[in-house]
N, C-alpha and C positions, 0 to 999 in steps of 0.2 A: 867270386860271388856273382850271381844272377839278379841283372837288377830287372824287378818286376814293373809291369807297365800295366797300366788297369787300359782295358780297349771299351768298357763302357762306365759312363757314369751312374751316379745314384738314378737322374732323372731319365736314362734309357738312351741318351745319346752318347755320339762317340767321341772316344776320346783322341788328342793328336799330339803332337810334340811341338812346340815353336817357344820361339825366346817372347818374352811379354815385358814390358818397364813394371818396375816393382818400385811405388812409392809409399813412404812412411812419414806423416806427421807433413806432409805437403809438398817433403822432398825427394828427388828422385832420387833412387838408389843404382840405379841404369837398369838392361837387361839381361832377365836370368832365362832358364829354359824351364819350361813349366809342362803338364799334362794337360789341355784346355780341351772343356766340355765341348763339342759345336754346336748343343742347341742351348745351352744354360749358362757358358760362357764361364763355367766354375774352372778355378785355376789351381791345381797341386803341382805341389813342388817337391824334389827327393828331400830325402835328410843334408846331404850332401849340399845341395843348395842351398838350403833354410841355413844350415851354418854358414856361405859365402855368403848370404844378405845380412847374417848378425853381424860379420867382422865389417863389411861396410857400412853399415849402421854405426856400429863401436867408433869406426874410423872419424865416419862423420859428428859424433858426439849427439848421437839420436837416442844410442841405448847403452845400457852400463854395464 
């Protein structure tokens, strides 16, 4: 499988690959690697990741 990378965002800047802290309800969850905008700062995450922040979430007792 080809995993697709968006090289611009909605807002016309570009996109880059780097690990970012991902906090939920106050807590940290540590850091994932995300797609971040450079001029809008917007942050996507694969699927693949969005599932390792549920299970640490789950872990932590943030989400059910």
């Amino acid at each position: 499988m080809v995993k697709k990378t968006l090289t611009k965002c909605d807002c016309g800047g570009k996109m880059i690959k780097k690990k970012v802290d991902f906090s939920m309800y106050g807590t940290s969850l540590g850091k994932f690697e995300a797609e971040v905008c450079k001029k809008c700062g917007e942050e996507l995450f694969s699927e693949e990741v969005s599932n390792q922040i549920d299970e640490v979430a789950k872990k932590k007792g943030l989400w059910v």
